[in-house]
Each structure stands twice: as structure tokens, then as C-alpha cells.
C-alpha positions as CSV (number, residue, x, y, z in Angstrom):
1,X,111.8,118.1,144.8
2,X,115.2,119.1,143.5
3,X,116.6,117.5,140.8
4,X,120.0,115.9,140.3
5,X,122.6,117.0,138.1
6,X,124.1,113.5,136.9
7,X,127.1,114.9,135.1
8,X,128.6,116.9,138.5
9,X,127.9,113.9,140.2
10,X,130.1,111.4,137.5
11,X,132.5,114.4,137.6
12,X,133.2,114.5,141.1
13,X,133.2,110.8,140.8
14,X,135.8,110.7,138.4
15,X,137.7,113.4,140.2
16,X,137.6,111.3,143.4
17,X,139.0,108.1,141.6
18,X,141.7,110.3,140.2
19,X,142.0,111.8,143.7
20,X,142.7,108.5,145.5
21,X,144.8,106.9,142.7
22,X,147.9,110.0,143.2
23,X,147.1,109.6,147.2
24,X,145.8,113.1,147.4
25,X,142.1,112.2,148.5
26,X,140.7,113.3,151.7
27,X,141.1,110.1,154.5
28,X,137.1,111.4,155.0
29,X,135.8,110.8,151.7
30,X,138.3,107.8,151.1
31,X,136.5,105.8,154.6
32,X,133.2,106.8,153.5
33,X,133.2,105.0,150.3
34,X,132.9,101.3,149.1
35,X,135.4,99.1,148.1
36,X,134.1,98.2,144.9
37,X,134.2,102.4,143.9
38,X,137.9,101.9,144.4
39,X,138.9,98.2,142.7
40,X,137.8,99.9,139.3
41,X,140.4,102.9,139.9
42,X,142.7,100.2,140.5
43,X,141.4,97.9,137.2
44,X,142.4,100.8,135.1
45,X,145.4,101.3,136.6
46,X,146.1,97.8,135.8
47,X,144.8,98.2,132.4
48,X,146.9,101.2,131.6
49,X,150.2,99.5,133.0
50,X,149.7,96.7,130.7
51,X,148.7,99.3,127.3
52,X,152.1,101.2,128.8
53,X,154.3,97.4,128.6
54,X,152.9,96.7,125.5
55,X,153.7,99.9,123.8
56,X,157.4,100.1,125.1
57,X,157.8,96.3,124.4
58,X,157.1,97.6,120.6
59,X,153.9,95.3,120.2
60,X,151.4,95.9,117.6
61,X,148.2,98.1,118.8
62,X,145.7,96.0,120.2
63,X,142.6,96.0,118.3
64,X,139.5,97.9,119.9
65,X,137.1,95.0,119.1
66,X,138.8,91.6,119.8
67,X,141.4,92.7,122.8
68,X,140.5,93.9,126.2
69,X,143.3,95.7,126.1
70,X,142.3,97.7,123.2
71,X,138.9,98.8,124.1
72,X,140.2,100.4,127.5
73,X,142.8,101.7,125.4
74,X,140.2,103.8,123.0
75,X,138.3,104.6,126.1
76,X,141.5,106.1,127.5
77,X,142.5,107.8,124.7
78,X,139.5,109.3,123.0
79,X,138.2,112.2,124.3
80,X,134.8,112.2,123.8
81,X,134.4,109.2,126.5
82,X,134.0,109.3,130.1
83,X,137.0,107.8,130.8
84,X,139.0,109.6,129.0
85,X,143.0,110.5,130.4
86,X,144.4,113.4,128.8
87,X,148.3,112.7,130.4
88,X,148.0,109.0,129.6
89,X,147.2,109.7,126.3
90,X,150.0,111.9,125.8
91,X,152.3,109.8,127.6
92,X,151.3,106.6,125.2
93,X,151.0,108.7,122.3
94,X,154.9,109.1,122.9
95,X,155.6,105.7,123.5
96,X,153.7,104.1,120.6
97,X,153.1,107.1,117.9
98,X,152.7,104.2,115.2
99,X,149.5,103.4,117.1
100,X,147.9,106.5,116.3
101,X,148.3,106.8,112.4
102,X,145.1,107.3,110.7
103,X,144.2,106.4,107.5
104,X,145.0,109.7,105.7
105,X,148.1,109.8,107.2
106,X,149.1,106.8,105.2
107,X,147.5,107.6,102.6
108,X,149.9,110.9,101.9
109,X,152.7,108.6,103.0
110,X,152.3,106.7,99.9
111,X,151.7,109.6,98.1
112,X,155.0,111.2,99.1
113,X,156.6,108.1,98.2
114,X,155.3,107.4,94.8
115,X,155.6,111.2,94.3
116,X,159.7,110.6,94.5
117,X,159.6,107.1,92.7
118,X,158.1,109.3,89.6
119,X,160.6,111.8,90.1
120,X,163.9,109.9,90.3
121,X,162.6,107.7,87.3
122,X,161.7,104.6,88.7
123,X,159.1,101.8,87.0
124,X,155.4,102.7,87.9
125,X,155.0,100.0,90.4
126,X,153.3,96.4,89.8
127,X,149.4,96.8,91.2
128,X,149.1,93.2,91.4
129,X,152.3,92.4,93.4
130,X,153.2,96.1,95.1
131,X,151.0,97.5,97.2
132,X,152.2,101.1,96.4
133,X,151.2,100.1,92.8
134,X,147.6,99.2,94.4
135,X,147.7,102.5,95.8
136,X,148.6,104.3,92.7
137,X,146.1,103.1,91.0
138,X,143.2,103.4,93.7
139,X,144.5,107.0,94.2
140,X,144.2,107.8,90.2
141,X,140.9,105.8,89.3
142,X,138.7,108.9,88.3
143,X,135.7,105.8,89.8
144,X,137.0,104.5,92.8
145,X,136.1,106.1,96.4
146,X,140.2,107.0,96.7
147,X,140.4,109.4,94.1
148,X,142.4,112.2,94.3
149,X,142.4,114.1,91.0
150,X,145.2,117.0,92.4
151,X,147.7,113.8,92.9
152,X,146.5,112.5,89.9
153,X,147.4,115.8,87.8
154,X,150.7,116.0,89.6
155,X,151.7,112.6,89.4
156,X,150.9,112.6,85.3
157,X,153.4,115.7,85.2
158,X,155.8,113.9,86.8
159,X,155.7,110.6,85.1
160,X,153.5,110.9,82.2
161,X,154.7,107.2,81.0
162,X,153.5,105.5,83.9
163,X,150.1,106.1,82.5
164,X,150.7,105.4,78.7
165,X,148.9,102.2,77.0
């Protein structure tokens, strides 16, 4: 008995639904196939028309676990899933780029930023009431899991009073 390949068959699967959704499918195919194969092309399309409004209407991601909306969103976007859409992707990634920071990115944001508060001679900033001071000091505590002793040694160059007691 020969066996199946699954993934050429979920690959020509997908390549149908993507087929039939630009109109490019063969009539053939199209008529030999359920209804129900077709309303989830056409639930995606939904979805992503919605992710696409939200984005231009400047909303704030919606989050993977709690919003519909955001778990078809990671499926979209992340490539390692099944239902992953390349020129969506790119095409939200435009549209909302804010949506797609991660948390490194940030993190050498607020680097950057305290980097030329240091060098312009501004006051260290307040950890209790700044949240660039609660970064400074997460990013220079030799014991916490944000350490970074390089910004550390450059940021003491810079501003050696910031750390006097």
C-alpha cells in the first residue's frame, strides 16, 4: 500500500485556497470541492481585512492571547505556521511597524536615549517615578537578568555622577 505524503497534500491545499481567493483556480477543481474548504479562505480573508483596518486606524496590536484578532494575526505573520502569508505580512508590517518591535529593540531604544541624556548633562533619571530611570538601573544592576555590563562601562564614562553615593 502506498503511503501518503501529508505535507504535499496541506501544500496543495493551501495552494488551492490561495488559488481560488485571487480567482486564478481551475473552474474543475473549484466545482469538485466542498463549501466548507472555501468559507475558511474566505474567514481569513475576513480576518485579515479587519488586522488591515485596525492597523491603518492606528489601533494598538491586538494581543495573541485574549483577541481573535491577534491569534490569526501571529498565525499570519510568523513563519514557522501553516498559515503563514509572506505578502500580508509585509504589507501589515508597513502599515503598523510599531506592532512588530521586540523587546531588544526597546531595550537599545532606551539605551540610545539615556546614552544622550548622560551626554548633554542631564539628571540621572528618578527609578521610582521615570521609567528610563527603571531601566537605567535594571540595565546596570551587575544581579538583575537585564544587565549589560558594555552599557554599563559606557554609560559610567559618560556620566560618572549618576552613579556616585
Amino acid at each position: 500500500m502506498k503511503q501518503l505524503d501529508v505535507n504535499k497534500i496541506l501544500d496543495a491545499v493551501k495552494k488551492a485556497r490561495y488559488q481560488y481567493a485571487n480567482g486564478t483556480l481551475n473552474q474543475d477543481i473549484q466545482n469538485s470541492t466542498t463549501p466548507e474548504f472555501w468559507s475558511q479562505t474566505r474567514n481569513s480573508t475576513l480576518k485579515k481585512q479587519q488586522i488591515i483596518q485596525l492597523a491603518k486606524s492606528n489601533h494598538p496590536r491586538p494581543h495573541s492571547r485574549k483577541h481573535p484578532l491577534g491569534f490569526a494575526l501571529n498565525n499570519y505573520t510568523d513563519p514557522r505556521k501553516s498559515t503563514y502569508d509572506p505578502k500580508f505580512t509585509k504589507q501589515i508590517k508597513s502599515l503598523a511597524p510599531h506592532w512588530f518591535i521586540t523587546r531588544s529593540g526597546i531595550a537599545s531604544g532606551n539605551k540610545q536615549q539615556l546614552l544622550l541624556m548622560a551626554k548633554n548633562k542631564q539628571p540621572r533619571p528618578n527609578s521610582k517615578t521615570n521609567t528610563l530611570g527603571r531601566a537605567l538601573v535594571n540595565y546596570t544592576n551587575n544581579t538583575g537578568r537585564c544587565y549589560d555590563p558594555i552599557f554599563t562601562n559606557k554609560i559610567k564614562k559618560v556620566a560618572p555622577h549618576w552613579f556616585k553615593k
